[in-house]
C-alpha positions as CSV (number, residue, x, y, z in Angstrom):
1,X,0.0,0.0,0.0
2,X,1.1,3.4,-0.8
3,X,0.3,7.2,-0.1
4,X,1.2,10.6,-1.6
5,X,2.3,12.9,1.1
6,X,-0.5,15.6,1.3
7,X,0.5,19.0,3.2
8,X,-1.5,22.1,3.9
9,X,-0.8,25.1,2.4
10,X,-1.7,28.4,2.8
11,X,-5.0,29.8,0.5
12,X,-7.2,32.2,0.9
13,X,-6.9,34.6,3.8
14,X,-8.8,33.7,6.9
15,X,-11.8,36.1,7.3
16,X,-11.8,38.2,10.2
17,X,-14.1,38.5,13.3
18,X,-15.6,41.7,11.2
19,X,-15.9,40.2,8.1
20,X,-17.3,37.0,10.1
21,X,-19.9,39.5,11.7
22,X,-21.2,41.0,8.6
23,X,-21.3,37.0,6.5
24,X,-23.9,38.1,4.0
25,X,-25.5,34.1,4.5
26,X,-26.2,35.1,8.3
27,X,-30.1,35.6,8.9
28,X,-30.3,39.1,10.3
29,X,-28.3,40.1,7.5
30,X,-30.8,38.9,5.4
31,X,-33.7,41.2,3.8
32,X,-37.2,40.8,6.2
33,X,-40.2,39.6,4.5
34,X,-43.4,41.9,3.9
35,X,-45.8,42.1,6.5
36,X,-48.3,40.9,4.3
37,X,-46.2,38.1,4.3
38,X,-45.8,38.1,7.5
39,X,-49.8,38.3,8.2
40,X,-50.0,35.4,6.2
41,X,-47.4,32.9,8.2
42,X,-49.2,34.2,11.4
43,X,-52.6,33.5,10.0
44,X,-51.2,29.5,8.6
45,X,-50.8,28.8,12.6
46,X,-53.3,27.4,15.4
47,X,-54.5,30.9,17.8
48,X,-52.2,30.0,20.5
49,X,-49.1,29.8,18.2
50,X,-50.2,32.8,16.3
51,X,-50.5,34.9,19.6
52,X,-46.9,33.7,20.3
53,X,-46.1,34.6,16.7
54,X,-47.1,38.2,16.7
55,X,-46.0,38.7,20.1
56,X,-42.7,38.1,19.4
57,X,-42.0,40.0,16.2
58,X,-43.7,42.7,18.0
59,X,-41.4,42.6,20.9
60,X,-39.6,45.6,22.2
61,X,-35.9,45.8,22.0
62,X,-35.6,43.3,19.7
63,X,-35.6,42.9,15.9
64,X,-36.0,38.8,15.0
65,X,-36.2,37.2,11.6
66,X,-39.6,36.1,10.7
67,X,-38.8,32.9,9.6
68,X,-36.4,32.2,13.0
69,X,-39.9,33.1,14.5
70,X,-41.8,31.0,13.1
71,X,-39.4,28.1,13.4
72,X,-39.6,29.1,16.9
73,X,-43.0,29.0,17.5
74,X,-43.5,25.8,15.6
75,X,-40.3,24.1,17.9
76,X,-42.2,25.0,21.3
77,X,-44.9,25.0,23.7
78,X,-45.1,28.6,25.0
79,X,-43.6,32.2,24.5
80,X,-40.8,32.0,27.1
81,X,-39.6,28.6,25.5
82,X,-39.8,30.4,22.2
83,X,-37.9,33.0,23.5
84,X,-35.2,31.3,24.8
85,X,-35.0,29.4,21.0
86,X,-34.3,32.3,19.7
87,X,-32.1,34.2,22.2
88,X,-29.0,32.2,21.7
89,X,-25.6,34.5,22.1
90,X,-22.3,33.1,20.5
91,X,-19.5,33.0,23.1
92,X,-16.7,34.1,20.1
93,X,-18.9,37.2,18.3
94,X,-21.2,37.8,20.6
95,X,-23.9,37.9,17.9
96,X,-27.6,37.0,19.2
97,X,-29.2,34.0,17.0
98,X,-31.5,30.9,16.9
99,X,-31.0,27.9,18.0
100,X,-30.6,25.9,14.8
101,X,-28.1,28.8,13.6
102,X,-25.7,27.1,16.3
103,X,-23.0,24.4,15.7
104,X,-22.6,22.3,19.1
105,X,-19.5,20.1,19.4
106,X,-20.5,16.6,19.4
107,X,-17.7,15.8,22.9
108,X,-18.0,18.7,25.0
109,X,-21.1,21.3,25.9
110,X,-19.7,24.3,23.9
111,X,-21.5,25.5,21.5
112,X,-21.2,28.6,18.7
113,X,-22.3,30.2,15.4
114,X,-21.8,28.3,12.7
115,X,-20.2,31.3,10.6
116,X,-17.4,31.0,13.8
117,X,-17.2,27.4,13.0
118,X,-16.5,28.3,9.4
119,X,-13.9,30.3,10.1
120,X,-12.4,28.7,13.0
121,X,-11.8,24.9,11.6
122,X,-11.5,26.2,7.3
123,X,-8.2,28.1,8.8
124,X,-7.5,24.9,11.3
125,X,-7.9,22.7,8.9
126,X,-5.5,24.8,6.9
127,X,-2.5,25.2,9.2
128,X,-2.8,22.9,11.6
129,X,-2.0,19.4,12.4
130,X,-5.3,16.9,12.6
131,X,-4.4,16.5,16.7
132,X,-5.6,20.3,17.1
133,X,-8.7,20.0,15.3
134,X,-10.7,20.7,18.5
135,X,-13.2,22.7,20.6
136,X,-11.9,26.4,19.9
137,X,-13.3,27.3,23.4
138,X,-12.4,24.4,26.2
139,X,-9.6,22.4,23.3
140,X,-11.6,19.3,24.1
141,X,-11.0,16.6,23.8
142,X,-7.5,15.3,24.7
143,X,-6.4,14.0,21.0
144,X,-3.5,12.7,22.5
145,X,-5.4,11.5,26.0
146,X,-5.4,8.1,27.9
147,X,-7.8,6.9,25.4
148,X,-5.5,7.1,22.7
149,X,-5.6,7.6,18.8
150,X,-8.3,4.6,18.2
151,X,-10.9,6.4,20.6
152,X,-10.1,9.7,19.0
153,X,-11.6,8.3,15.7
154,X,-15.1,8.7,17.3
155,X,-14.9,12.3,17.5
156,X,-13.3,12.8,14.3
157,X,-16.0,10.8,12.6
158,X,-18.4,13.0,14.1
159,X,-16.3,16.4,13.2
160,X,-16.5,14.8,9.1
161,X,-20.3,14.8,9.2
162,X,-19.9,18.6,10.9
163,X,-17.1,19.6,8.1
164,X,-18.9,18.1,5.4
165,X,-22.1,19.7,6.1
166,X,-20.8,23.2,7.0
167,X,-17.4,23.9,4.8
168,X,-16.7,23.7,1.1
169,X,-15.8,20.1,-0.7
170,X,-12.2,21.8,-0.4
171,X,-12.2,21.9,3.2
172,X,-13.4,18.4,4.0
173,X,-11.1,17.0,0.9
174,X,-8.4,18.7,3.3
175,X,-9.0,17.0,6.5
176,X,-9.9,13.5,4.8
177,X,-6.3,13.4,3.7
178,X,-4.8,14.5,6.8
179,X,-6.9,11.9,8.7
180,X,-5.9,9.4,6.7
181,X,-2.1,10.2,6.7
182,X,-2.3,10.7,10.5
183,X,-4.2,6.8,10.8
184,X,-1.3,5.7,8.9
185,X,1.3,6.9,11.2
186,X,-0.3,5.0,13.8
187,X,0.9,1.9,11.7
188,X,4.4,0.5,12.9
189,X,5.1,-0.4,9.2
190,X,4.5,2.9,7.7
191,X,7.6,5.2,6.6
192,X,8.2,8.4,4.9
193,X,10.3,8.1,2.1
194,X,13.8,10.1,2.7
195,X,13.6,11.9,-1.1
196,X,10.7,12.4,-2.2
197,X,8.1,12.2,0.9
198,X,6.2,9.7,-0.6
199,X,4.1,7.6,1.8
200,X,4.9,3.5,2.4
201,X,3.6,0.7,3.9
202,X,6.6,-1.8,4.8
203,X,5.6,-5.1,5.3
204,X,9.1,-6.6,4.7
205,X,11.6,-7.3,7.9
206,X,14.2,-6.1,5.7
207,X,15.4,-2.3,7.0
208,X,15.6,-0.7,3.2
209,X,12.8,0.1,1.8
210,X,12.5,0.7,-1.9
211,X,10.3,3.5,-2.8
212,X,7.7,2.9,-6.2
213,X,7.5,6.6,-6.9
214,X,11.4,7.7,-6.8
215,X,13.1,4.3,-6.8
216,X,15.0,5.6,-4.0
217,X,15.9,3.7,-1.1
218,X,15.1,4.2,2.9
219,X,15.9,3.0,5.8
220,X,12.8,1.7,6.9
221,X,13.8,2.2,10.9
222,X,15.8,5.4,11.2
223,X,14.1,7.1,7.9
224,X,17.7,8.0,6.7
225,X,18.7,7.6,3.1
226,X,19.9,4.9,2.8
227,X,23.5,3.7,2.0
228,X,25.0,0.5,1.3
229,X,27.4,0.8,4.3
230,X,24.0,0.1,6.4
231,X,23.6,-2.8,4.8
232,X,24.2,-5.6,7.9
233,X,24.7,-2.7,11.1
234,X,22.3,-1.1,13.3
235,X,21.0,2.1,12.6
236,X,23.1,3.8,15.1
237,X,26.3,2.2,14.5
238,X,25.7,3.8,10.8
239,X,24.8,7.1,12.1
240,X,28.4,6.7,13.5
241,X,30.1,5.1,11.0
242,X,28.7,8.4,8.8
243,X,30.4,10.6,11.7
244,X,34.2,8.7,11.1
245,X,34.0,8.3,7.3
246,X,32.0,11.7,6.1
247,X,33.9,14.9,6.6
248,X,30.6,16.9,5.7
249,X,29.2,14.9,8.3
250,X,31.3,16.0,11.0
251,X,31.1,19.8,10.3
252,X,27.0,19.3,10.5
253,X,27.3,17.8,13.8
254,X,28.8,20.7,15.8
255,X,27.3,22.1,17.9
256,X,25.6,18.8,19.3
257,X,22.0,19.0,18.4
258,X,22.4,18.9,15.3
259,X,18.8,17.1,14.3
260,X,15.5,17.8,15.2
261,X,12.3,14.9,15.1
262,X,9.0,16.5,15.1
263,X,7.2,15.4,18.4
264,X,3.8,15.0,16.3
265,X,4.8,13.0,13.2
266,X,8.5,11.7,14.5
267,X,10.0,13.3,11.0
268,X,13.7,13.5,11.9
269,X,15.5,16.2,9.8
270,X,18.7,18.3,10.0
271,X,18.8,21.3,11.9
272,X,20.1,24.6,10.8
273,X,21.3,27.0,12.9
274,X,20.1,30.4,12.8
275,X,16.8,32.0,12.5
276,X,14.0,31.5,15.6
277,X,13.2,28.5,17.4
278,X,9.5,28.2,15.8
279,X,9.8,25.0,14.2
280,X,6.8,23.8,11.7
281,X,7.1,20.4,10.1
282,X,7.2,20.1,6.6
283,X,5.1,17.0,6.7
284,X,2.4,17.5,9.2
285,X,2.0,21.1,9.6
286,X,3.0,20.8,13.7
287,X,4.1,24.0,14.8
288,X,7.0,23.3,18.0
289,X,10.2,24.4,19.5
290,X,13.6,23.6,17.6
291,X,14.6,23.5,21.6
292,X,12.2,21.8,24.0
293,X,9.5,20.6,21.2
294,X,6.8,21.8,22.9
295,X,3.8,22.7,20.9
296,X,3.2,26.6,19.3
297,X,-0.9,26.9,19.7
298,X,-2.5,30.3,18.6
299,X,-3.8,32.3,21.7
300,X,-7.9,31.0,21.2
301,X,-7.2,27.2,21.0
302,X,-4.3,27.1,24.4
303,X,-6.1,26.0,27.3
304,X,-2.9,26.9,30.0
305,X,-4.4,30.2,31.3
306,X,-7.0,32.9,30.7
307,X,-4.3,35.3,29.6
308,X,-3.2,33.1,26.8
309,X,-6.6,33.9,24.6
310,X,-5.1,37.7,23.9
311,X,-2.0,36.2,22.8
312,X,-0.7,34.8,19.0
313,X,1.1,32.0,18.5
314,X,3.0,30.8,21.3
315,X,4.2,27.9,23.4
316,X,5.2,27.5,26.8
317,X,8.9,26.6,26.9
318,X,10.3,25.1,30.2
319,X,12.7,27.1,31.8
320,X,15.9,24.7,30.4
321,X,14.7,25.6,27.1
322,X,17.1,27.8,25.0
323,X,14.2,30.2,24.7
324,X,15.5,31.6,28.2
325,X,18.5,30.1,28.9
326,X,20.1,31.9,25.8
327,X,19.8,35.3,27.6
328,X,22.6,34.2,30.1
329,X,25.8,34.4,30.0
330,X,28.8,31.8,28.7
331,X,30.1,32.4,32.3
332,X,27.0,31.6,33.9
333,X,25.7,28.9,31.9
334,X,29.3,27.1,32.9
335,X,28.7,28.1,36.4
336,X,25.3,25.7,36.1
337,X,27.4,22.5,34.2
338,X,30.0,23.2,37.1
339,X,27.4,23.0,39.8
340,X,26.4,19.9,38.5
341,X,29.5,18.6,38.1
342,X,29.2,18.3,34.1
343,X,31.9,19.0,31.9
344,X,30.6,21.0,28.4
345,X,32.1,17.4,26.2
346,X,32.2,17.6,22.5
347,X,31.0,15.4,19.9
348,X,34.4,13.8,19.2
349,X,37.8,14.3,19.5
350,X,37.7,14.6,15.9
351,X,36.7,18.3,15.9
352,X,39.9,20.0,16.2
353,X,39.1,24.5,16.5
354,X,38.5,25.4,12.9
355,X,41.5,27.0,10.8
356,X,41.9,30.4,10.3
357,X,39.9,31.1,13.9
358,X,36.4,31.1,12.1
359,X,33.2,28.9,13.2
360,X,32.3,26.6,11.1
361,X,28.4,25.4,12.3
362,X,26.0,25.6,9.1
363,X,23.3,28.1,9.4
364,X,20.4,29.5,7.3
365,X,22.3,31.8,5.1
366,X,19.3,34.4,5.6
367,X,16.1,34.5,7.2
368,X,13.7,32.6,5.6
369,X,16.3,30.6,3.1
370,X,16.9,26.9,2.5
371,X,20.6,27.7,2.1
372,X,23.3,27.1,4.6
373,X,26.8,28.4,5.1
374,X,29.4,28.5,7.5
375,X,28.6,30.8,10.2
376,X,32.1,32.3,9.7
377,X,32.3,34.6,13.3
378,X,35.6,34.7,14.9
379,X,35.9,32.3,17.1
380,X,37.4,32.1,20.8
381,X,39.6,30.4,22.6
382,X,38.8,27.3,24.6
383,X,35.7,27.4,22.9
384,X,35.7,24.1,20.8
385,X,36.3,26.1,17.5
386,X,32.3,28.2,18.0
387,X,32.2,31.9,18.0
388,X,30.4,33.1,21.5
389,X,27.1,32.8,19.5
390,X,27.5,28.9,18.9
391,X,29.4,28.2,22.0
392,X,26.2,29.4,24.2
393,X,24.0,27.1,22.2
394,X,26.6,23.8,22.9
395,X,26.4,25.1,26.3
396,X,22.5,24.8,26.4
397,X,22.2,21.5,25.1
398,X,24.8,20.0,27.6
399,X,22.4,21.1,29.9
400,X,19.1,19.6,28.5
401,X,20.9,16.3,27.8
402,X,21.7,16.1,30.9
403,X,18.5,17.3,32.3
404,X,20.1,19.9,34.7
405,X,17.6,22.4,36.2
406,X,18.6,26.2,36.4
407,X,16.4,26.6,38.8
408,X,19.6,26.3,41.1
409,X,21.1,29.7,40.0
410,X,17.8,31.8,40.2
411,X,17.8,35.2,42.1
412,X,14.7,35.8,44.3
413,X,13.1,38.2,41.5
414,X,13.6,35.1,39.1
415,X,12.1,32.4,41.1
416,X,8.9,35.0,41.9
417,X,8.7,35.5,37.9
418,X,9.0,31.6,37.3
419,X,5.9,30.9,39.8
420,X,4.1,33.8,37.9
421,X,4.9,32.6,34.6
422,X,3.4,29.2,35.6
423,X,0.3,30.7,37.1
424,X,1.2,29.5,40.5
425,X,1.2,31.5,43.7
426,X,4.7,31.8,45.7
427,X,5.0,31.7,48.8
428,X,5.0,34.6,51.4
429,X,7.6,35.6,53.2
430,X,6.8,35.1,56.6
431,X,7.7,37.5,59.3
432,X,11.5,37.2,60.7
433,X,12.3,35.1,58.4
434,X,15.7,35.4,57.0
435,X,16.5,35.8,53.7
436,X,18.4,32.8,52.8
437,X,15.8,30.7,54.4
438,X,13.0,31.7,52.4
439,X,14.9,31.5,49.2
440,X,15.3,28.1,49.9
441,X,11.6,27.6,50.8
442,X,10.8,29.4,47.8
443,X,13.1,26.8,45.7
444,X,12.3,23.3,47.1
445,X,8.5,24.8,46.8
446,X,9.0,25.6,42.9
447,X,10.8,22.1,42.2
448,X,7.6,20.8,43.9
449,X,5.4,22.9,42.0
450,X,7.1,22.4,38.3
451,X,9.6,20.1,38.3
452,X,11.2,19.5,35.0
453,X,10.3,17.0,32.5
454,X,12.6,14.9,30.2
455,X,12.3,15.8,26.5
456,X,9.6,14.8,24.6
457,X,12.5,13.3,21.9
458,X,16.2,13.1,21.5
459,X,18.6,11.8,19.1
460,X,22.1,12.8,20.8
461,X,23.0,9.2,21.6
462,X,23.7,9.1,18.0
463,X,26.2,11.6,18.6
C-alpha cells in the first residue's frame, strides 16, 4: 500500500471576526419579508401559536427574523420557550441567534455560530496538524489523551459529518487526507520516504525500503537515506560510521544537536542553525520548539491560562529551554554545568578548533532561506572552535541532555517570575524570616510545584 504525502498550504486569507460579523449568509443580514407576508405565516398557525407569533415579532428591543420566528414557535410550547429558541448568544462574536443557527461540538457542551465554526476549523484545517482540530473554546478533547488515537476516531468521525455539512468540498477533501495520513502513522510499518516524501507501507523485515515513486531507497527504521554501508549494522552504529568516514558529516554535527524529530509525526531532519526556534514540520503542519519541542498553539485554542486567549502563537517553553536560557551568559551557563558537576564534552575528539579562527556550524544563510553556510564569526579560545554565539547554544544543550535544572542559579526576583509565569502563587515571606531561608523555601517549593520533565525526543545518543 502506498500514499502521496498531502500537506497544507496556505490559501485564501482567513476572514476576520468583522468580516465574520457581517457574513452576508447570516439571517439578520438577510432582507425581512413583507408584513403581508408576514400576516400570512401568522394566520397558517393554530390561535395559540399565532399569539406567540405576533407577540414576538412585536417585541420591544428586539428585531427577529420572521422565519427564525416561526421556526420558533413551531419548535415550542409557550412564549418564554420560544424565546429562549431564539435568544442564543455566541460566546466568540457575541452575535444573538436561533438555536438551529448554532454548531454544538459533538464531545464537550460548547456551543457557537456556525459562521465562527466556518472560520475557525477552514483556517485549522488549513495550518494545523489533525491532533488540534478541536473545541476552539475548552480544546476538548484530549487527542493525545489516555484513550489514545483509536478512541479519537469517534470524534473525528463525528467532526467529518460537521465539516462536510458546513465547509466547502475543499475543506473536507483537506482534512480526509490528513486523517488518513495521520491513521497511517499509527501503523508500525508505515515510513516516509527520505527523497521524495512519498508515503509506504513496509511489510518486509528487511530495513531498506525501496520507494515505487522515486526508486529511491530508505531506511525503513531510522528514515535516513539509505547507504550501502548500512547494509548488515544497526542504525546507530551507521549514524556513526557516517560521523568517522564523512567529513561533511562532521562539520554538521557541531554544535551537538544537530537534528530535530517533530514530536507530532516523529519526522527527523537536519537542523540549521540560525533563525528563531518556531519549528513547523514540513510533513504534518506541527508547529514546535527547535529546543524543547513543545507545541506553538494560537492564543484561542491554548487551554494553560485565561491570559493566553489575547496572545498569538506561542508555546510554553520550560525554563531549560534555549528560549530563556540563551539570555545568560557563557560564564554563567558554565557556572550551572559546574554546579552539577558536568563537563561542556564535545561530539568527538575529531573536531579540532576550525582553521583560520572562524566557526564553522552551518546556518540559514538568511532569514527565511533553505541555504546554509558557514557561520564564519571569529571564534574564541577554549571554545571548541564556535564563535560566542554557537558556544552558548553547545552550552545549552549539555544542559538539557543532561536534564540539569537552572532553577539552582535563580535570584529571588527570578524564582517570583518563574511561579508567575506558571500561574502559581509563591510563597509569602513570613515575618522574621531570613532571607536565605525563604529563598530556599521558595526553591524546594517551585521544584515541587514544576519540576522538569525529560524531553519529549532526543537523538544525541547518536552523537
Amino acid at each position: 500500500m502506498q500514499l502521496s504525502q498531502m500537506t497544507a498550504t496556505r490559501g485564501q486569507t482567513t476572514p476576520t471576526r468583522d468580516q465574520a460579523l457581517h457574513d452576508p449568509d447570516k439571517t439578520q443580514n438577510q432582507p425581512k419579508r413583507p408584513e403581508h407576508d408576514q400576516l400570512l405565516l401568522q394566520a397558517s398557525l393554530p390561535p395559540d401559536k399565532a399569539a406567540t407569533f405576533g407577540s414576538l415579532l412585536a417585541m420591544e428591543g428586539q428585531c427577529f427574523n420572521p422565519d427564525d420566528v416561526l421556526e420558533a414557535v413551531q419548535s415550542n410550547r409557550d412564549l418564554s420557550s420560544a424565546l429562549r429558541y431564539l435568544s442564543h448568544s455566541c460566546p466568540i462574536c457575541a452575535e444573538q441567534l436561533s438555536f438551529s443557527k448554532m454548531v454544538t461540538m459533538t464531545h464537550c457542551s460548547c456551543s457557537f455560530c456556525e459562521t465562527c465554526f466556518k472560520t475557525y476549523f477552514s483556517a485549522a484545517i488549513r495550518e494545523k496538524s489533525i491532533d488540534k482540530l478541536v473545541c476552539p473554546l475548552c480544546s476538548q478533547p484530549e487527542i493525545r489523551g489516555c484513550g489514545g488515537w483509536e478512541q479519537s476516531m469517534d470524534y473525528f468521525n463525528l467532526l467529518d459529518t460537521q465539516i462536510r455539512h458546513h465547509l466547502g468540498p475543499q475543506s473536507h477533501q483537506l482534512f480526509q487526507e490528513k486523517l488518513r495520513d495521520r491513521a497511517l502513522q499509527e501503523m508500525p510499518n508505515f515510513c516516509w520516504c527520505a527523497h521524495c516524501s512519498f508515503g509506504v507501507l513496509h511489510e518486509a523485515e528487511q530495513l531498506m525500503m525501496k520507494c515505487p515513486n522515486c526508486k529511491k531507497t530508505t531506511c525503513s527504521k531510522c528514515r535516513s537515506a539509505w547507504a550501502p554501508q548500512h547494509q548488515g549494522v544497526s542504525c546507530e552504529e551507521f549514524k556513526r560510521w557516517q560521523l568517522r568516514n564523512e567529513p561533511e558529516r562532521r562539520t554538521l554535527q557541531l554544535p551537538s544537536r544537530s537534528h530535530i524529530e517533530c514530536p507530532n509525526c516523529r519526522l527527523l531532519f537536519h537542523l540549521s542553525r540560525g533563525g528563531c526556534l518556531h519549528f513547523r514540520c514540513s510533513q504534518c503542519q506541527h508547529h514546535f520548539c527547535g529546543s524543547c519541542s513543545q507545541t506553538f498553539s494560537l492564543g484561542a485554542s491554548c487551554s494553560f491560562s485565561a491570559s493566553c486567549s489575547a496572545k498569538g502563537l506561542h508555546a510554553h517553553h520550560p525554563r531549560n529551554c534555549l528560549y530563556h536560557l540563551r539570555d545568560w551568559s557563557s560564564s554563567r551557563l558554565l557556572q550551572l554545568l559546574q554546579f552539577y558537576r558536568v563537563s561542556p564534552s564535545w561530539p568527538s575528539a575529531d573536531f579540532p578548533e576550525a582553521a583560520g579562527g572562524a566557526c564553522p556550524v552551518l546556518q540559514l544563510a538568511e532569514e527565511n532561506s533553505p541555504m546554509e553556510e558557514a557561520c564564519s564569526r571569529p571564534s574564541a579560545r577554549n571554545q571548541g572552535g564556535l564563535c560566542q554565539l554557537h558556544y552558548k547554544e553547545h552550552l545549552v544543550d549539555q544542559v538539557q541532555q543532561n536534564l540539569l535544572d537552572p532553577v539552582v542559579l535563580f535570584s529571588r526576583s527570578e524564582l517570583e517570575a518563574e511561579f508567575q509565569r506558571w500561574c502559581i502563587a509563591a510563597p509569602k515571606q513570613e515575618a522574621q524570616e531570613e532571607e536565605p531561608l525563604y529563598m530556599q523555601r521558595l526553591l524546594l517549593a517551585l521544584l515541587q510545584s514544576v519540576p522538569l520533565k525529560k524531553p519529549l525526543s532526543s537523538h544525541n545518543d547518536l552523537l
